[in-house]
C-alpha positions as semicolon CSV with decimal commas, in nm:
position;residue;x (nm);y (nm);z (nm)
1;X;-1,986;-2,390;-2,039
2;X;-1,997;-2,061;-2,251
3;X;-1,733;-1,911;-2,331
4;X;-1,712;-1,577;-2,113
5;X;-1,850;-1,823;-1,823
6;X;-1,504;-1,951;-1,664
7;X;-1,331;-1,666;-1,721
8;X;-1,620;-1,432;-1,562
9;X;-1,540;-1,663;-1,258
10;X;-1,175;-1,607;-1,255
11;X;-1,260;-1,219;-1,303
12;X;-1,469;-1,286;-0,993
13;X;-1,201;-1,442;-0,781
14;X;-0,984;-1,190;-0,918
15;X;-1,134;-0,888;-0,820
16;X;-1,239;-1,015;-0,471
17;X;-0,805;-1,074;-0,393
18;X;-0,789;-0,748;-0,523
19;X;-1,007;-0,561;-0,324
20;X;-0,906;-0,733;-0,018
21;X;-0,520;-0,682;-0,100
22;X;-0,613;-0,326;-0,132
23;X;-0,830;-0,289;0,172
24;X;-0,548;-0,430;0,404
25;X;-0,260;-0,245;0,280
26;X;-0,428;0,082;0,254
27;X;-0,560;0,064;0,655
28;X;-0,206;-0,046;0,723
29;X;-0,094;0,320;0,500
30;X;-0,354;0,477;0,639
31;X;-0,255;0,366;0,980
32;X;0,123;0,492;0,949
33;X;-0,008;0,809;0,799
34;X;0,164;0,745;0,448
35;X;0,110;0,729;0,101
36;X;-0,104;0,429;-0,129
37;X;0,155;0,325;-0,307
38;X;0,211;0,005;-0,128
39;X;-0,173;-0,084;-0,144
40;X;-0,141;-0,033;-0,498
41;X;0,124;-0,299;-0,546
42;X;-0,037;-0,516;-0,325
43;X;-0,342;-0,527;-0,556
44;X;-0,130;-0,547;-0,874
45;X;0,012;-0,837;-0,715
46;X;-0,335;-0,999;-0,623
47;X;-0,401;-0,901;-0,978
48;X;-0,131;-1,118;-1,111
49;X;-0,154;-1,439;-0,897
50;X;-0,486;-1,501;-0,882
51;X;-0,553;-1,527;-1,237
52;X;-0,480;-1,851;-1,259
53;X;-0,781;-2,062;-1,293
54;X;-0,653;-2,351;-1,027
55;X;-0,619;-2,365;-0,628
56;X;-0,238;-2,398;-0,598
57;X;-0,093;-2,701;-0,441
58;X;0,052;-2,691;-0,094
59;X;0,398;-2,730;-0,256
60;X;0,368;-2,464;-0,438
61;X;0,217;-2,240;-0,230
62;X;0,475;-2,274;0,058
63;X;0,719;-2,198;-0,224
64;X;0,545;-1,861;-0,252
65;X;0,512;-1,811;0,106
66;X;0,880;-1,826;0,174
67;X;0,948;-1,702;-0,210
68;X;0,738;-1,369;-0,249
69;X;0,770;-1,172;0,012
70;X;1,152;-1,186;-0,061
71;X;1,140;-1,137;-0,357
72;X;0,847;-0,811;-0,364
73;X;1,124;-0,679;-0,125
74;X;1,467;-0,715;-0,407
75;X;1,167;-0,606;-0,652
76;X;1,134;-0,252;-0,473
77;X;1,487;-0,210;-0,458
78;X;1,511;-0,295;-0,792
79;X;1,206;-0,031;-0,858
80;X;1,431;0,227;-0,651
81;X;1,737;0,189;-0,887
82;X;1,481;0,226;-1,153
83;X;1,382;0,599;-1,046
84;X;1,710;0,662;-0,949
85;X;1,938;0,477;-1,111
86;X;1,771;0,380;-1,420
87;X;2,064;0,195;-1,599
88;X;2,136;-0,029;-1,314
89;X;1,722;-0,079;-1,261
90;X;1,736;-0,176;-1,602
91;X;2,015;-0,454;-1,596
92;X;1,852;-0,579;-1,273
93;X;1,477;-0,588;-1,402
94;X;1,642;-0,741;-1,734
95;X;1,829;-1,006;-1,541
96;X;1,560;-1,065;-1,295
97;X;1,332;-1,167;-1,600
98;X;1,571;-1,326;-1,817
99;X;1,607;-1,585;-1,517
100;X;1,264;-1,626;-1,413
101;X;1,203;-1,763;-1,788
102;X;1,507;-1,981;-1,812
103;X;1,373;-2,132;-1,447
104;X;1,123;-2,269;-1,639
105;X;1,274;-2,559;-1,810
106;X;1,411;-2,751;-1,447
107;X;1,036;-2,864;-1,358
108;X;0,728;-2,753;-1,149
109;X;0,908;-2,576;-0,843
110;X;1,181;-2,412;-1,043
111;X;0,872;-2,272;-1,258
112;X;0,685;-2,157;-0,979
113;X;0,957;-1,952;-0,875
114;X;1,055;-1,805;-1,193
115;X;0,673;-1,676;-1,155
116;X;0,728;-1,545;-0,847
117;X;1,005;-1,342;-0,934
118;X;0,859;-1,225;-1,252
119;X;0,556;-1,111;-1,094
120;X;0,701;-0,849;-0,831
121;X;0,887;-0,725;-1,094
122;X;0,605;-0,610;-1,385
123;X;0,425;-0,469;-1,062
124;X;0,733;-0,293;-1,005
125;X;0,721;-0,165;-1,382
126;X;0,352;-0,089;-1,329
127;X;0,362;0,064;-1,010
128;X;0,671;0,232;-0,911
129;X;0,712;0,200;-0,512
130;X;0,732;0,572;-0,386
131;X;0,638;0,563;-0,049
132;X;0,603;0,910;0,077
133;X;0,541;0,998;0,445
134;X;0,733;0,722;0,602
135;X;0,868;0,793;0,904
136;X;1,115;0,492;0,999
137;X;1,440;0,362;0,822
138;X;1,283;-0,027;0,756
139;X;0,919;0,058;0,695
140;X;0,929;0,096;0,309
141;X;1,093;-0,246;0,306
142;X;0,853;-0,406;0,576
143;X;0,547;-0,240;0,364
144;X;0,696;-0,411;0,063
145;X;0,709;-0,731;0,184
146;X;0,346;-0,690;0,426
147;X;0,215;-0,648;-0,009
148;X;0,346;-0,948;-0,099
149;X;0,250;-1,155;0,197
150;X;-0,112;-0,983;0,131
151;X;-0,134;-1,049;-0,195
152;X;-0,057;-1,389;-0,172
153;X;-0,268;-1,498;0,117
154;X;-0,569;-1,277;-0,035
155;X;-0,504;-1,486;-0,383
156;X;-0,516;-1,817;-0,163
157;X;-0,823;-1,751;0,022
158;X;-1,002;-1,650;-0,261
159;X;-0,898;-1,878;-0,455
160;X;-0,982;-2,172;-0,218
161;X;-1,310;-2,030;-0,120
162;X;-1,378;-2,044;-0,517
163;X;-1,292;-2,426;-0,555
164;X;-1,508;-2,491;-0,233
165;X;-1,817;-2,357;-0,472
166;X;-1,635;-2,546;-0,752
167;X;-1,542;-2,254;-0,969
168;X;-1,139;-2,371;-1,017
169;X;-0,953;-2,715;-0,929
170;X;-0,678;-2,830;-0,789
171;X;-0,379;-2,759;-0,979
172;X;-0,238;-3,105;-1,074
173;X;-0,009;-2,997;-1,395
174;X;-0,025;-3,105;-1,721
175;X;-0,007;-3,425;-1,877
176;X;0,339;-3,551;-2,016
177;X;0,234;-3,656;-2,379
178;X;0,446;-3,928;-2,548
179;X;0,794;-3,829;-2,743
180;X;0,737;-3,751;-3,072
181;X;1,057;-3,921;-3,263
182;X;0,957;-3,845;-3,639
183;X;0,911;-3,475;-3,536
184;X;1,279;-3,296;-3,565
185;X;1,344;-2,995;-3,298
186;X;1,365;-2,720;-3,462
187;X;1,648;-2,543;-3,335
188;X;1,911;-2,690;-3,108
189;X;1,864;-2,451;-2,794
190;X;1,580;-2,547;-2,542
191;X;1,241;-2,344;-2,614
192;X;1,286;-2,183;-2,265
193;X;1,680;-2,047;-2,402
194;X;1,498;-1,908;-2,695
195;X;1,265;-1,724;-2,489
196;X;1,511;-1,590;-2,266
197;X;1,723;-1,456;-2,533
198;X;1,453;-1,280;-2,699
199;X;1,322;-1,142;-2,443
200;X;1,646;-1,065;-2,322
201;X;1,733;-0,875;-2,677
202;X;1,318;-0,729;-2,645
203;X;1,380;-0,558;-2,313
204;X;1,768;-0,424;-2,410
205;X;1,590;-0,259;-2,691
206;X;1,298;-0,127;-2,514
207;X;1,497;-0,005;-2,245
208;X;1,744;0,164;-2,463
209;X;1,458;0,348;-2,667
210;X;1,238;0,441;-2,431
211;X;1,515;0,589;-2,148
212;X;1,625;0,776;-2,446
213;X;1,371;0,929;-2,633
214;X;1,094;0,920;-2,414
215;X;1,260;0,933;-2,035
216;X;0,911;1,008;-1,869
217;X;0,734;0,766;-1,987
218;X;0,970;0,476;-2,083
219;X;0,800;0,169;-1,861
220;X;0,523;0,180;-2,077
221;X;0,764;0,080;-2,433
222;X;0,898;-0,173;-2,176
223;X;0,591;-0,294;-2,086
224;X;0,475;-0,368;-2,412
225;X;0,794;-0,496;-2,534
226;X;0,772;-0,794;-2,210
227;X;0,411;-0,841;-2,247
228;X;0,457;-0,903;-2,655
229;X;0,774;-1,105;-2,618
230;X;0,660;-1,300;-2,330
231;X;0,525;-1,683;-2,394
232;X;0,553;-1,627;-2,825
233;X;0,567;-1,914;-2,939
234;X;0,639;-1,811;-3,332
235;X;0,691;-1,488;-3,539
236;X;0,336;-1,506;-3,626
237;X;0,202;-1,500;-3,264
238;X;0,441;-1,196;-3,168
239;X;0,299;-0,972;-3,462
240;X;-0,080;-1,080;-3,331
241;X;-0,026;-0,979;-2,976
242;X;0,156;-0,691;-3,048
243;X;-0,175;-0,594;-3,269
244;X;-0,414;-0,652;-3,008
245;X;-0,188;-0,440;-2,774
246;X;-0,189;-0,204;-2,979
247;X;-0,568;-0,200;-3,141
248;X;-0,681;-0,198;-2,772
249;X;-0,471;0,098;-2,698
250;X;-0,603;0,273;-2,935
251;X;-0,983;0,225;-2,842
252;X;-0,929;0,301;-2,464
253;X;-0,761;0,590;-2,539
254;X;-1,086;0,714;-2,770
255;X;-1,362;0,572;-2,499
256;X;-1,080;0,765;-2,275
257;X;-1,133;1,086;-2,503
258;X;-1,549;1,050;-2,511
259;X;-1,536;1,024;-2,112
260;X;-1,285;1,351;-2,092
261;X;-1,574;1,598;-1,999
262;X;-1,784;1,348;-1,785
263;X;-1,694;1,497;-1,463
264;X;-1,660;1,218;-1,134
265;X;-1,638;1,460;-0,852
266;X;-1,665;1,199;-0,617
267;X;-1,383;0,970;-0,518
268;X;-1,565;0,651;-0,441
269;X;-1,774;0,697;-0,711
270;X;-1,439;0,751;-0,904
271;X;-1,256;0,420;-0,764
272;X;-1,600;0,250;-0,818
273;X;-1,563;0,320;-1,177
274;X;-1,223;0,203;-1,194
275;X;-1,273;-0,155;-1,091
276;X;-1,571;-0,170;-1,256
277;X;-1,293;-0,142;-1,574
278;X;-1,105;-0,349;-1,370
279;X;-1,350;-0,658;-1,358
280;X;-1,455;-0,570;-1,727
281;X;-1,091;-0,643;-1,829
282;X;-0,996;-0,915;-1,605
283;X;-1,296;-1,089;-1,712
284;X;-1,241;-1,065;-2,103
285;X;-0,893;-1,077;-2,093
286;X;-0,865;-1,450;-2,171
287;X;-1,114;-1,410;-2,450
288;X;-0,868;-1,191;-2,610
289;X;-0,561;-0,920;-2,493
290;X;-0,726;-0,633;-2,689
291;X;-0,981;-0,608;-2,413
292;X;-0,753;-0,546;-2,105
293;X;-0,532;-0,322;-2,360
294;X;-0,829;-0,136;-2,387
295;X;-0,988;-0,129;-2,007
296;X;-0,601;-0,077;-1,870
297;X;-0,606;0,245;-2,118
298;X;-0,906;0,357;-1,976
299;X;-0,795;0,306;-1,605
300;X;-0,476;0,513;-1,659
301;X;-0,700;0,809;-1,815
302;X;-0,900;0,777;-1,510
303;X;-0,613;0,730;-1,245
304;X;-0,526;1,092;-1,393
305;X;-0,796;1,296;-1,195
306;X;-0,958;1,503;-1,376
307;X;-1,031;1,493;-1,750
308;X;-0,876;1,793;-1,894
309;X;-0,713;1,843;-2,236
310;X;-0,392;1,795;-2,126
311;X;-0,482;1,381;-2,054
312;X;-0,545;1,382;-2,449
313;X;-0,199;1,406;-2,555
314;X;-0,054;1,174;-2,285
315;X;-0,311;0,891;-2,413
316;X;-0,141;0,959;-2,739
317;X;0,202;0,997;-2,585
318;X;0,116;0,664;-2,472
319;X;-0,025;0,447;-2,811
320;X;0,326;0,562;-2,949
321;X;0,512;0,392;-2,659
322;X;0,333;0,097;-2,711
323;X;0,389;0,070;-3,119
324;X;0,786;0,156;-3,001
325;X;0,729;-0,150;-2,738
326;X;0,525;-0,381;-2,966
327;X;0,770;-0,311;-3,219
328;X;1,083;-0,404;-3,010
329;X;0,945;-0,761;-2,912
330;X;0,825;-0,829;-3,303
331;X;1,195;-0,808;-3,418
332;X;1,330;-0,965;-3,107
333;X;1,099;-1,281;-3,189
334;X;1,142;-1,263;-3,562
335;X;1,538;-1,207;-3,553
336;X;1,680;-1,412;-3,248
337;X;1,648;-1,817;-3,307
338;X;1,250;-1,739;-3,498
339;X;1,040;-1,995;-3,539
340;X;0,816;-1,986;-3,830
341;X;0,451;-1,985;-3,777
342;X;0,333;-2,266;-4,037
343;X;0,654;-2,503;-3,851
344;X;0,462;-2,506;-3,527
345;X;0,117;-2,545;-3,610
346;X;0,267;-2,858;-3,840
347;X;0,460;-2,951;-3,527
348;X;0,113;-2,944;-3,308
349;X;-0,062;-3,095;-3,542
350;X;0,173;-3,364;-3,644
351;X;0,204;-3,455;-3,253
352;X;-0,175;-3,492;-3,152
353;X;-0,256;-3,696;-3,462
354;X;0,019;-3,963;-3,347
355;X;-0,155;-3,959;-3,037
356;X;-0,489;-4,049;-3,198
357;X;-0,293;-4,277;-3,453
358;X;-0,177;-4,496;-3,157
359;X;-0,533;-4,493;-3,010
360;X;-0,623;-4,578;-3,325
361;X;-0,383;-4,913;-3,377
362;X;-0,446;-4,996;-3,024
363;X;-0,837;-5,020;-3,054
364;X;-0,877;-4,789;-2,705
365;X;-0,951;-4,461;-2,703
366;X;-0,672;-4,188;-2,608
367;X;-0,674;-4,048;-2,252
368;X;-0,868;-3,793;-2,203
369;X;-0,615;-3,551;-2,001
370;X;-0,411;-3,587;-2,344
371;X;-0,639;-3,499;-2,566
372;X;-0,707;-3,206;-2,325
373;X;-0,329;-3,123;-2,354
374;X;-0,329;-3,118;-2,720
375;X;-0,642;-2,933;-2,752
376;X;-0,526;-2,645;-2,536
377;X;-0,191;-2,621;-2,728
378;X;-0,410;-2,655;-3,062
379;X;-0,589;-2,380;-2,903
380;X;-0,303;-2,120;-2,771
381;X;-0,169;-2,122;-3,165
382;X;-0,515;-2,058;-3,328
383;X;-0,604;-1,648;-3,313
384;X;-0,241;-1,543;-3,579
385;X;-0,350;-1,798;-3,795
386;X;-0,710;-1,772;-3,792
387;X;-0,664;-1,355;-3,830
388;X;-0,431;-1,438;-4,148
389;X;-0,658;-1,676;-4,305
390;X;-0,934;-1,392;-4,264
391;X;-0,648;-1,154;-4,405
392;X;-0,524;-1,345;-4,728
393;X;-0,925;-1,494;-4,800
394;X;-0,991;-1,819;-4,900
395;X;-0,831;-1,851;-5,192
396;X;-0,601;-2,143;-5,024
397;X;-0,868;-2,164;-4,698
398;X;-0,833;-2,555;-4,716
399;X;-0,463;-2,569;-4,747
400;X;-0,384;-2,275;-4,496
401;X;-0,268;-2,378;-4,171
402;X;-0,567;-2,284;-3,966
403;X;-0,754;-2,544;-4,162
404;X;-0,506;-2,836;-4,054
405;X;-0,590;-2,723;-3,654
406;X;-0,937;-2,658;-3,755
407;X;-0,924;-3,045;-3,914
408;X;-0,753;-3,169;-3,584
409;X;-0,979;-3,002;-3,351
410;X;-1,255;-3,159;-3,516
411;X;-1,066;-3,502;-3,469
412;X;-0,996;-3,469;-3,113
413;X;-1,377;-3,353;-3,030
414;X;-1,475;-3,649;-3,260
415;X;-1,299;-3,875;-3,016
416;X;-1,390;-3,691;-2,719
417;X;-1,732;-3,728;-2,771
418;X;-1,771;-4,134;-2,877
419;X;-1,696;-4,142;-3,216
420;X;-1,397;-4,271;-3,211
421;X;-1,430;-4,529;-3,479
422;X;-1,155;-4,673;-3,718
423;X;-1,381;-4,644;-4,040
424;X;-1,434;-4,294;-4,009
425;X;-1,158;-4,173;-3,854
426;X;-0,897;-4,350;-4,036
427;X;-0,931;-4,209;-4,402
428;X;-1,008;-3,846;-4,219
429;X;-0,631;-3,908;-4,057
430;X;-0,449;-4,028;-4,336
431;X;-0,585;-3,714;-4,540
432;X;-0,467;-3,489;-4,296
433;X;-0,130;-3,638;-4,243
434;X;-0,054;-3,643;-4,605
435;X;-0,128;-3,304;-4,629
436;X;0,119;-3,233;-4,337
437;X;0,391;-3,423;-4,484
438;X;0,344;-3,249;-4,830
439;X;0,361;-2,955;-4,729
440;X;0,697;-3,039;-4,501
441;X;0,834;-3,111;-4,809
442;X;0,736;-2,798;-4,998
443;X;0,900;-2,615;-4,720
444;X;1,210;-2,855;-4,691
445;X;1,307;-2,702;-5,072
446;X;1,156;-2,328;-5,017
447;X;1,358;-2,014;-4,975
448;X;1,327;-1,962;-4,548
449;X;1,233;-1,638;-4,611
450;X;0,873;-1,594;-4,516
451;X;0,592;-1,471;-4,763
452;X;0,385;-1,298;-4,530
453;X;0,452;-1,137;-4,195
454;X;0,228;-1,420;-4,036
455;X;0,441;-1,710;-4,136
C-alpha cells in the first residue's frame, strides 16, 4: 500500500466523525439559540479520537462511554478557570496531563483512560468553551458533556463503518516482545515517570512564559510546548518535532499571507475551504507534523474572517509563540532524566536483532506480529536521525546511527519476505552487532556531553 494510502483513509474516517460531531452539536446550539462553541469542541474531539487507525474494542470503548463525557465536563471547568482563573487552570490542565501520561504504565485500560482525559483537555486548550446565549444554570455543562458523548459515538460509527469496508482493524494491542537481559535500562525511573516529569517541567515553563509575556495568546506556547514534549522518546526527537512545528508554522502563515486579499464572501464556501485544510492535514499528518503545522496555520488565518492586514502580525505573533513553546519542551527533554539519541536507536536495534538471533539458532522464522513491533519502533525513531545524517553528510554515513536502523530494517524485511536463511543472514548480523557493541564501548569511555544537538 502507498504510502499516503492508509493514512488518506484515516483522513477519510476522520473528517466524516468530524462533520457529523459538528452537524449534531451545532442543530442542538442552534436549537437553544446559542453560540458554536460547543460544536466546535465536539469536532476537535472527533478530531482527536478517531485518528487512530483501529476499531476500538468493546472494553475500551465502554471505558470511554462512561469515561468521556465526565471527563469533557471537569475539562470545561478546567477551561473556565483557565479564562478566569488562569493560575488555577494552569495547575489543573498541568495535573490533568501529568496523570493521564503516568496512567500509562498500569496496562491497556489505565492507558485508555489517561487518553481520555488528555484529550478533553488539548480541546480545551484549542477551543476555549465560551458558551454565550445560554439561558439555563446546567446547560453549559449538559452541552459539554452532549460533545463528548457526540464525539465519541460519531468516532465509533465511523470508525466501524470503515473496518466493515476493511479500511482499519480491530484493535488487538501490541505484541509483548521477549526481555532483553544484556540491554541495561537506562535510567532507573520508568519511561512513563520520565515523560511525566518533562512534560510536567515543559508545561510549568510554557505556562509561566506565555501568561506572562504574551497573556492573549499564551495557549498557543502551551500548545507547542505539550505537542513537542509529548511521546519524545530522546533529545534528538524533541529538537525534530519542535522543527517541523515550527517550519510548518512558518509556511502556513506565508500561504496564510498569499491568501490575505482572496476575498470568501460566502460562509459555506468559507467553512468549505476550511475542511478542505482540514482533510489536507489530517491526511498528511502521519507522513510528517510539518503538514498539519502548516494546514492548522492556515485554518486559524481563515477562522479570522476576513483577511485584512491586521491577521499578518497575529500569524507572526503566533510563529513566536510556537519557537517560545518548541523551545520550552526541547530543554524540558534535554535537561530532566535525557536520553541520548544514539542510546536508543542502539537500544532498538540491539533488541530486534536478538529477536532475529533467536530465530536464527532456532531454525524458525520470528513471528511476524514481532517483527511488526520492532519495525514500527525502528520506524517512530528514524526522521531525527535520518535529518542529521542529511545534516552532518556522509562523511561517517555508514557508521551514523541511521545506517544501523537502515541495516536492521533491511534485516527484518529480509525475513519478512522468505529470505530468512542462516548463510546470508548470519555474517550480515554479526557485522551489525559488532558494530553496536563497538560503538557502546566508545560511548562507555566518552565525555556524556553530546557533540551535536541531535545526539
Amino acid at each position: 500500500m502507498s504510502v499516503f494510502a492508509q493514512p488518506f483513509r484515516i483522513a477519510v474516517v476522520s473528517i466524516a466523525a468530524v462533520l457529523a460531531s459538528f452537524g449534531i452539536v451545532f442543530a442542538m446550539c442552534r436549537m437553544l439559540g446559542i453560540d458554536a462553541s460547543p460544536a466546535i469542541l465536539a469536532a476537535t474531539l472527533a478530531m482527536s479520537l478517531s485518528r487512530r487507525a483501529e476499531i476500538p474494542t468493546p472494553r475500551k470503548l465502554a471505558a470511554e462511554f462512561i469515561m468521556l463525557p465526565l471527563i469533557a465536563l471537569t475539562a470545561g471547568l478546567v477551561g473556565m478557570a483557565l479564562l478566569n482563573l488562569p493560575p488555577v487552570g494552569a495547575m489543573l490542565f498541568t495535573t490533568g496531563i501529568v496523570v493521564s501520561i503516568l496512567l500509562r504504565k498500569y496496562g491497556s485500560i489505565p492507558r485508555t483512560i489517561g487518553r481520555v482525559i488528555a484529550t478533553p483537555l488539548i480541546a480545551i486548550l484549542v477551543v476555549p468553551v465560551h458558551i454565550e446565549g445560554s439561558a439555563g444554570k446546567w446547560l453549559p455543562a449538559a452541552l459539554m458533556i452532549a460533545a463528548g458523548l457526540t464525539a465519541m459515538l460519531c468516532s465509533a460509527v465511523a470508525a466501524w463503518l470503515a473496518g466493515r469496508v476493511g479500511w482499519t482493524e480491530i484493535d488487538t494491542g501490541p505484541p509483548t516482545p521477549a526481555p532483553i537481559a544484556s540491554i541495561p535500562a537506562s535510567r532507573s525511573l520508568h519511561i512513563t515517570e520520565r515523560m511525566a516529569l518533562q512534560m510536567l517541567v515543559a508545561l510549568g515553563l510554557a505556562f509561566a512564559i506565555g501568561m506572562i509575556g504574551y497573556p492573549a495568546h499564551w495557549a498557543w506556547v502551551v500548545l507547542t510546548a505539550f505537542i513537542v514534549c509529548s511521546g519524545t522518546v530522546s533529545r534528538g526527537d524533541a529538537i525534530y518535532k519542535g522543527l517541523m512545528r515550527l517550519g510548518g508554522a512558518v509556511c502556513g502563515a506565508a500561504l496564510a499571507a498569499a491568501m490575505a486579499h482572496v476575498a470568501i464572501h460566502d460562509p459555506v464556501w468559507n467553512a468549505a475551504v476550511i475542511f478542505v485544510a482540514l482533510f489536507a492535514g489530517i491526511w498528511l499528518r502521519p507522513i510528517n507534523y510539518a503538514w498539519w503545522a502548516m494546514c492548522a496555520t492556515l485554518i486559524f488565518a481563515l477562522l479570522q474572517g476576513p483577511r485584512d492586514d491586521a491577521v499578518l502580525p497575529l500569524l507572526g505573533m503566533r510563529v513566536v509563540c510556537i519557537l517560545i513553546g518548541a523551545l520550552c519542551g526541547v530543554v524540558a527533554a534535554w535537561l530532566v532524566y535525557p536520553i541520548r539519541t544514539e542510546q536508543l536507536v542502539r537500544k532498538r536495534v540491539a533488541e530486534a536483532l536478538h529477536v532475529l538471533r533467536d530465530a536464527l539458532a532456532s531454525g524458525q522464522v520470528p513471528d511476524l506480529s514481532v517483527l511488526d513491533h520492532h519495525e514500527s519502533e525502528l520506524e517512530h525513531i528514524a526522521a531525527p536521525i535520518r535529518l542529521h545524517r542529511w545534516l552532518v553528510g556522509s562523511a561517517n554515513a555508514q557508521t551514523h546511527p541511521a545506517a544501523w536502523r537502515d541495516r536492521m530494517q533491511h534485516l527484518i524485511v529480509r525475513a519478512r519476505t522468505g529470505g530468512f536463511d542462516r548463510a546470508g543472514m548470519g555474517a550480515q548480523m554479526r557485522e551489525l552487532g559488532a558494530m553496536l557493541k563497538a560503538r557502546a564501548n566508545v560511548s562507555a569511555n566518552r565525555d556524556r556531553t553530546p557533540s551535536n544537538p541531535f545526539d
